[in-house]
C-alpha positions in Angstrom: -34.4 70.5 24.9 -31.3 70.3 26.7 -32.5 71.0 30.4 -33.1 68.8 33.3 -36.7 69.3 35.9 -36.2 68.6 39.2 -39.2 68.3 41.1 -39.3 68.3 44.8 -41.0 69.4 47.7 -37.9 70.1 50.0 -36.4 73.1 48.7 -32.9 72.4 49.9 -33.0 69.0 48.1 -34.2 70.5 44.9 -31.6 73.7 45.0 -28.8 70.9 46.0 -29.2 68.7 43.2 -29.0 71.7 40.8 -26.5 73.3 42.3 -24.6 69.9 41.6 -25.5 69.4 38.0 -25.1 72.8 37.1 -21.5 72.7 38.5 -21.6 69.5 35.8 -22.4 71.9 33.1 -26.5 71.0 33.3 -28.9 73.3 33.0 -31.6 73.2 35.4 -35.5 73.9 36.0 -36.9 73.5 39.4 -40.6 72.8 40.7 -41.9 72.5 44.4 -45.5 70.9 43.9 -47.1 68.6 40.9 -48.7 72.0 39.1 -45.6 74.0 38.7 -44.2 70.8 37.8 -46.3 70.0 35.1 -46.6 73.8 34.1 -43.0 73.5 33.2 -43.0 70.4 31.7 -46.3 71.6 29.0 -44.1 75.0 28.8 -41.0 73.4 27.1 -40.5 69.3 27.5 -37.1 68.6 29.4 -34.2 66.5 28.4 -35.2 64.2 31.8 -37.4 64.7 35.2 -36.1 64.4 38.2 -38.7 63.6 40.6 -39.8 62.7 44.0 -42.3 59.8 44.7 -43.6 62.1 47.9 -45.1 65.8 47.2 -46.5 67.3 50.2 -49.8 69.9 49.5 -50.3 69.3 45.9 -52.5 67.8 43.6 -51.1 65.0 42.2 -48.2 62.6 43.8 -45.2 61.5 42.1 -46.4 58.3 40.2 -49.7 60.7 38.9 -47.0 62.8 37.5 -45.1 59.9 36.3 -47.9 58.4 34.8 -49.5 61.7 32.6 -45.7 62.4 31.5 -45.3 58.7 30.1 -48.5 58.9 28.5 -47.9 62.2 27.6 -44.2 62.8 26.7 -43.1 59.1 26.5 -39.8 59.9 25.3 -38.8 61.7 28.4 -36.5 59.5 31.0 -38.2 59.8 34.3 -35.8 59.4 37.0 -37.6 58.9 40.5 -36.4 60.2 44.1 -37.2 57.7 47.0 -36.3 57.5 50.8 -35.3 54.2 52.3 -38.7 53.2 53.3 -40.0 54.3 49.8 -37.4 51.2 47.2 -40.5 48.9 46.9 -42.4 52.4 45.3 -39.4 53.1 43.7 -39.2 49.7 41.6 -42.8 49.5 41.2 -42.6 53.2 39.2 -39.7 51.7 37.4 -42.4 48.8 36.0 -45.0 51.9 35.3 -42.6 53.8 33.1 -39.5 55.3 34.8 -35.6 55.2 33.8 -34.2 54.6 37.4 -34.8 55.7 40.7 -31.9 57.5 43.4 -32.1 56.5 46.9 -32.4 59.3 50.2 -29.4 60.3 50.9 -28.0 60.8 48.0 -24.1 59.6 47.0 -22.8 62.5 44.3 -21.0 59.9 42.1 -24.0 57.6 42.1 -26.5 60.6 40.9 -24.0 61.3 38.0 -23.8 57.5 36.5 -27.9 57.5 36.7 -28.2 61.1 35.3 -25.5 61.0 32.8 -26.8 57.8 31.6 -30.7 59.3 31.7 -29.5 61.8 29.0 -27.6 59.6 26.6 -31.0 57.9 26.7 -32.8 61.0 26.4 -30.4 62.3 23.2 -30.7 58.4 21.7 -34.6 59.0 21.7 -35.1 62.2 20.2 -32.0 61.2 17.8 -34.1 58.1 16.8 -37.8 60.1 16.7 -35.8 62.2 14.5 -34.6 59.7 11.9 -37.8 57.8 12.4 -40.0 61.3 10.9 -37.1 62.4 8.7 -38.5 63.2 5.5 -41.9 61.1 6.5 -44.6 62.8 3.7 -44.3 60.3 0.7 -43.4 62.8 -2.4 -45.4 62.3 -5.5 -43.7 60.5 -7.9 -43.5 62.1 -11.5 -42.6 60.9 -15.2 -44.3 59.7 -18.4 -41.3 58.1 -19.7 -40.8 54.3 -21.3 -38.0 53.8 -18.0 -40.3 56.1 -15.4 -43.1 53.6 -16.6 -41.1 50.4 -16.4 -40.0 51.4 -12.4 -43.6 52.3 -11.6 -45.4 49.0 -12.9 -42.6 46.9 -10.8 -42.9 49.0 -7.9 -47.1 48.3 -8.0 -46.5 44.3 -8.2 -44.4 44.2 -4.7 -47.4 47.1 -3.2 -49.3 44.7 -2.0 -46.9 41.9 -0.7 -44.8 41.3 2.0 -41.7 40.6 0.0 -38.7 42.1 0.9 -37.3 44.7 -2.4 -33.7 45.7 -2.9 -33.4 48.8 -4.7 -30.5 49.3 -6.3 -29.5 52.9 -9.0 -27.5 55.7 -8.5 -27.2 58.5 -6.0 -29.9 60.8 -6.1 -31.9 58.7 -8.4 -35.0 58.7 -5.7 -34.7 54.9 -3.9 -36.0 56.1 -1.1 -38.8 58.0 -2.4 -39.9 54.8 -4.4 -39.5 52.5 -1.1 -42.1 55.4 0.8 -44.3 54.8 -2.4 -44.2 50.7 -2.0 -45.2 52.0 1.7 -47.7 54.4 1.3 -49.6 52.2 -1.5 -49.0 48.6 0.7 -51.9 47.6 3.5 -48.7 48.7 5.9 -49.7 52.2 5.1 -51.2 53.5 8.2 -47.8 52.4 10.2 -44.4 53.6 10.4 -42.4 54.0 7.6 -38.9 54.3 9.5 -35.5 55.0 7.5 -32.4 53.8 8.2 -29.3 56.3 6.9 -26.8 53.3 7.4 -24.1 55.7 6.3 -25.1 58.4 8.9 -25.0 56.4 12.1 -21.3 55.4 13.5 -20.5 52.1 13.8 -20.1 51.3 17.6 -23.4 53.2 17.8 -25.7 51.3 14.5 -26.8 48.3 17.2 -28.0 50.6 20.0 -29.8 52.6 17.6 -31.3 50.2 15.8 -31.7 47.7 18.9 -32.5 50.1 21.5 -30.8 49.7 24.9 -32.3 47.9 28.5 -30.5 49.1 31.5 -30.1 47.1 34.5 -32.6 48.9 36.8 -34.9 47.7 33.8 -35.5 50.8 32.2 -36.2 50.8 28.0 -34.8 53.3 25.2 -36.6 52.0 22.0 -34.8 51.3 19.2 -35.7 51.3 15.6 -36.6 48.4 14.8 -39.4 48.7 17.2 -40.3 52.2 16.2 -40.7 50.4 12.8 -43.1 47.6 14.5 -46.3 46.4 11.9 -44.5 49.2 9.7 -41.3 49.4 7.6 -37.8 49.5 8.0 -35.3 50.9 4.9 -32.3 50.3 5.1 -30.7 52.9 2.9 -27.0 52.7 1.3 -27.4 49.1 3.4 -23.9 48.2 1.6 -22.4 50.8 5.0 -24.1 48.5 7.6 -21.0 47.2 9.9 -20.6 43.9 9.8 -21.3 42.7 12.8 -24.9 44.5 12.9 -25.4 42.8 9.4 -25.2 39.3 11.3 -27.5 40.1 14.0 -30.2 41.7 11.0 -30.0 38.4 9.1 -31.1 36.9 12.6 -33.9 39.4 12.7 -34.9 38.4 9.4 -35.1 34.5 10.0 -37.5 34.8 12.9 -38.4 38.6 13.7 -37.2 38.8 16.9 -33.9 40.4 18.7 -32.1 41.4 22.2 -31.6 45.0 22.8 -28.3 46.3 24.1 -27.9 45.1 27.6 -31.2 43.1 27.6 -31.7 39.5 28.3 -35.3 38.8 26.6 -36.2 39.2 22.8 -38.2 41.2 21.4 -40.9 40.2 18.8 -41.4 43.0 15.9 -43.5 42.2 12.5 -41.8 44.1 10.1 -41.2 44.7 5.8 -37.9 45.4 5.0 -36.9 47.4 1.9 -33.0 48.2 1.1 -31.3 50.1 -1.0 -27.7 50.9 -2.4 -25.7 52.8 -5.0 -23.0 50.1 -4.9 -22.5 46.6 -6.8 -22.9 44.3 -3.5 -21.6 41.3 -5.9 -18.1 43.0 -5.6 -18.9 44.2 -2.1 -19.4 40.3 -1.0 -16.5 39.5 -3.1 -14.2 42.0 -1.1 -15.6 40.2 2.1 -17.5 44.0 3.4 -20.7 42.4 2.9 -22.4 38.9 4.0 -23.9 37.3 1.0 -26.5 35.4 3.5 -27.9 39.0 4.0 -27.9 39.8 0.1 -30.0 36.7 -0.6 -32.5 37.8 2.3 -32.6 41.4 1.2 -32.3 40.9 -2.5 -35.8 38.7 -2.9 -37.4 41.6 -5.4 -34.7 43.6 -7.1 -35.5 46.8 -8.5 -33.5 49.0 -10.4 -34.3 53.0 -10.2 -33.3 54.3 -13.2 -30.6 57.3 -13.7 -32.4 60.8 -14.5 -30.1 60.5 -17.6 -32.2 57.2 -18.7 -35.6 59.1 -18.3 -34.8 62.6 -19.9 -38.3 63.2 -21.3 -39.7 63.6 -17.1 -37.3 66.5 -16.9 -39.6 69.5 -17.7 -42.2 68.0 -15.1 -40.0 67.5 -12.7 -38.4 71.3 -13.2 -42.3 72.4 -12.7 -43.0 70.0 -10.0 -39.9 71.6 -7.7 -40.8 75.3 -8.6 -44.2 74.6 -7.3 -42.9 72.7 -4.3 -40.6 75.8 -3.3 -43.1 78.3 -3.7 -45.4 76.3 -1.4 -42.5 75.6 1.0 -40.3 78.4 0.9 -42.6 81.1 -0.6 -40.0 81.3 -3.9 -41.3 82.7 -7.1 -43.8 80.3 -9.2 -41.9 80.9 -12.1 -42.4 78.6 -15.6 -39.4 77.3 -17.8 -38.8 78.3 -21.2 -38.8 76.1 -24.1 -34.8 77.1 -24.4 -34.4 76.3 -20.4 -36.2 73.2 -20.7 -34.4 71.9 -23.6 -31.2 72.6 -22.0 -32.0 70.8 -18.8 -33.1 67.8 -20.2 -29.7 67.6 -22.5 -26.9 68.4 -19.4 -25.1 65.7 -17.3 -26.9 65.0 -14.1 -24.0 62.8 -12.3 -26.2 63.8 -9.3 -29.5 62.6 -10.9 -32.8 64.1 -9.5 -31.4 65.4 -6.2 -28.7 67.4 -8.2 -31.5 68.7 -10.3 -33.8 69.8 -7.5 -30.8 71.4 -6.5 -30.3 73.4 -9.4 -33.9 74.7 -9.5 -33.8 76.2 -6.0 -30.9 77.7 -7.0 -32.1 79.0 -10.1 -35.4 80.6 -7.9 -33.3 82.1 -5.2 -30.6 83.9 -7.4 -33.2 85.0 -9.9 -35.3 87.4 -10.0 -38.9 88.7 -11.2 -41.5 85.8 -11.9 -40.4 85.9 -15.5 -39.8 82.4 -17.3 -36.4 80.9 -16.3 -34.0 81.7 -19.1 -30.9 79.4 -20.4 -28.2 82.1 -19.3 -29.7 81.2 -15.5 -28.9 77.9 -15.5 -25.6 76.4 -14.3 -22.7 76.5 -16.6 -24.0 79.0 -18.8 -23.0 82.4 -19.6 -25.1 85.6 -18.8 -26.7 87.3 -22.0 -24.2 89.8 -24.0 -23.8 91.6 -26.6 -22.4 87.9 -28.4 -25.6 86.3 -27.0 -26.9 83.9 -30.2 -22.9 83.2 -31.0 -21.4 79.8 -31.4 -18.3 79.4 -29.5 -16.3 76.5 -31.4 -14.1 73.6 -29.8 -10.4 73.6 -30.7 -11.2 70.7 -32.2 -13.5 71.9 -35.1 -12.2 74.8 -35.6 -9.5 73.1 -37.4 -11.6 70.9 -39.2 -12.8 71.7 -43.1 -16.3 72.6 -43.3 -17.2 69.2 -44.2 -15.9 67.3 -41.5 -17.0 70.5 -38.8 -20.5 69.7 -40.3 -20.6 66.7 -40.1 -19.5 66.4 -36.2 -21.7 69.3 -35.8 -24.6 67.3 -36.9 -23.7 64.0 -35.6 -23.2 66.0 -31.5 -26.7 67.6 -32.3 -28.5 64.9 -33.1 -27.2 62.5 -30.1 -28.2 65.4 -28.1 -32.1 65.6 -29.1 -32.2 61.7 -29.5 -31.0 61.5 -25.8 -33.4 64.2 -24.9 -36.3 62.2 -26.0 -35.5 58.8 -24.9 -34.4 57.5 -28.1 -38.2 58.1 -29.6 -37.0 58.6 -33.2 -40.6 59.8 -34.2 -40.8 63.0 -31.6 -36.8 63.3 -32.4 -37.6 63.7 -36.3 -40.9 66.1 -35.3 -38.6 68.3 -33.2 -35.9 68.6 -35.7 -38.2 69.0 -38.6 -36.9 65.8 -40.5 -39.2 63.0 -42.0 -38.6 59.7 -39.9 -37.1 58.1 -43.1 -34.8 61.0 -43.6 -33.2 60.9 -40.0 -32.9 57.2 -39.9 -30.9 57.7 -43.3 -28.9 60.9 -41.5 -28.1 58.6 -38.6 -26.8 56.3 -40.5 -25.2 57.8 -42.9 -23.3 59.9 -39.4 -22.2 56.2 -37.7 -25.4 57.1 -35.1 -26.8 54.0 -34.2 -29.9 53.4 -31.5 -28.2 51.7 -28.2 -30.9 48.9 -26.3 -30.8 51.0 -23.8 -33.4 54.0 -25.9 -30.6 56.0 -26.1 -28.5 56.2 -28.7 -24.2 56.2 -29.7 -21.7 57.1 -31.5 -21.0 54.3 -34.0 -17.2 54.5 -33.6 -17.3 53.8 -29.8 -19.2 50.5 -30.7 -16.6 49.3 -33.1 -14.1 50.7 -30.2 -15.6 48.9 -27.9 -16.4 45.4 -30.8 -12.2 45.4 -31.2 -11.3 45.6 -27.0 -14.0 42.6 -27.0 
């Protein structure tokens, strides 16, 4: 949608403003009467309509046409054609709807300011529809575990307010699939949910954006803040915000209202704001990057979306949940995992928590093949089955160890690993390992393991590391 419609009833006026455009690299579409006209613009919607106020034998005059396309295609810039006699109509359709008008005869430079402007404001609206729908079906929200469990209750108590949340966790940990769950379960439900990738957006272009822009005929591009009106706005990775937008958002937040680029009157909006960031905005205020007036506004409910690392036990339902969501999306096989598979998924690093994972399973499902259960040697990291398949492959470091010592690390590593995998729950750890509770507490111990607050669990010789640096 990179064309421009130029609708006319005077065929040399129509094939002269083409010919100019084009010469400006435009392409062009041309219509003599209000049917071709709106045959083209129901055939494939332009970039911005061109278009006379007067149209000689056909149905519908200009301001018909003007009025079904902003009803109908509101985020095309209408830009209307008048004669001298005609600048009263011509401001009146600017009031209905339109972007600007050009006055009979035309000066070249003039027409290039108004249509060169038309298109920033017709890129600038389908750049803002776009982030507005990014991504705009809440995803389901999966897990059983003790940390899964702890996000979800907190995330139900703020549901039904108005309270502004900051969610703070790492990359990839889903923040912004929790702050479409506050949304989709809040009574703001049925309104816009509109996100905010405050990393994505330049800086000299994050206030138009988010403002929108008024230009001096009195034309409007929308911004989106008003996109998000009786909705939400998230602001994700908000720590990237430039800081002279952050001032003029803490202004929104005091009183809801703001001035679009070039406009003079403000704008009321009713809006929920939810934030997010990967960062420590303490430090980020202390380094003078971010306004600390803005933190207390933001920060009212803070909730922390925990790692995939801290909720191991929801990996195997969340491997299941993305095989079924590519086979429904992308037709990939509806394969199942294998107890192997699973177990090694749920005891690998995830630096790139659940969106690293997701990852990993489409990659799994388009390299592999057959519908066959998804073996260990498919994952990432892991070597294809040989003829040494079953072998273990030991560290420099035990190899020079005596047997003792080698069985001892061997144990200590092994059981860290299933303790991790299930959360720190001692009881399924000892069931899986085929140990009595008793016994495994008195292996842990007797190994330096010792149960971390956190449900995980640690090597006992980084705590007295860590005891003698304190």
């Amino acid at each position: 949608m990179s064309d421009i419609l130029i609708v006319d009833d005077e065929r040399d006026i129509r094939e002269l403003i083409s010919d100019i455009l084009q010469d400006e690299g435009y392409t062009t579409r041309l219509a003599g009467n209000s049917d071709d006209a709106m045959a083209e613009i129901a055939g494939e919607q332009p970039a911005l309509l061109i278009l006379d106020i007067w149209l000689k034998d056909s149905r519908m005059d200009g301001i018909d046409i003007l009025k079904t396309v902003k009803r109908d295609y509101p985020d095309v810039p209408v830009v209307i054609i008048s004669g001298h006699g005609n600048i009263e109509i011509a401001v009146a359709a600017i009031k209905q709807g339109a972007y600007d008008f050009i006055e009979k005869p035309f000066n070249i430079d003039q027409l290039m300011v108004v249509i060169r402007r038309g298109m920033e404001t017709s890129r600038l609206r389908r750049e803002n529809q776009a982030l507005k729908r990014r991504d705009t079906t809440p995803a389901e929200m999966l897990g059983d575990s003790p940390a899964f469990r702890t996000l979800i209750g907190q995330l139900d108590k703020v549901t039904k307010s108005n309270g502004r949340v900051m969610l703070s966790g790492p990359a990839g940990s889903g923040k912004e699939l929790a702050a479409r769950y506050i949304h989709a379960n809040s009574n703001r439900a049925d309104a816009p949910f509109v996100s905010v990738g405050c990393a994505s957006i330049e800086a000299d272009r994050m206030e138009e954006v988010l403002f929108g822009r008024e230009s001096e005929e009195g034309g409007v591009t929308p911004g989106l803040l008003e996109e998000a009106n009786r909705g939400v706005i998230y602001f994700d990775e908000v720590a990237d915000m430039p800081p002279g937008t952050q001032s003029k958002i803490l202004r929104v937040l005091v009183d809801q209202t703001f001035l679009r680029v070039g406009g003079s009157e403000k704008v009321q909006v009713d809006l929920r704001v939810i934030s997010s960031t990967s960062r420590d905005l303490e430090a980020e205020i202390a380094a003078d990057r971010f306004r600390r007036e803005l933190f207390h506004r933001l920060n009212v409910v803070p909730i922390t979306v925990p790692s995939l690392e801290e909720r191991r036990e929801d990996i195997p339902a969340l491997a299941d949940h993305f095989i079924q969501m590519f086979n429904k999306t992308q037709g990939l096989p509806l394969r199942s995992v294998s107890n192997e598979a699973a177990a090694l998924l749920q005891t690998m690093r995830w630096p790139g928590n659940v969106r690293q994972m997701r990852n990993v399973i489409e990659r799994v499902l388009i390299l592999g093949e057959g519908a066959d259960p998804i073996q260990v040697r498919e994952l990432p990291g892991e070597t294809g089955a040989s003829a040494d398949e079953g072998r273990v492959v030991l560290s420099g470091a035990i190899a020079t160890m005596a047997l003792r010592e080698a069985r001892e690390a061997f144990e200590r590593e092994y059981l860290l690993t299933q303790i991790n995998r299930f959360g720190g729950n001692i009881s399924r750890t000892a069931e899986f390992v085929g140990m009595e509770r008793s016994a495994l507490h008195r292996k842990l111990k007797s190994l330096g393991v010792v149960t971390s607050g956190k449900g995980g669990v640690r090597n006992g010789d980084e705590d007295a590391q860590e005891q003698a640096a304190g």
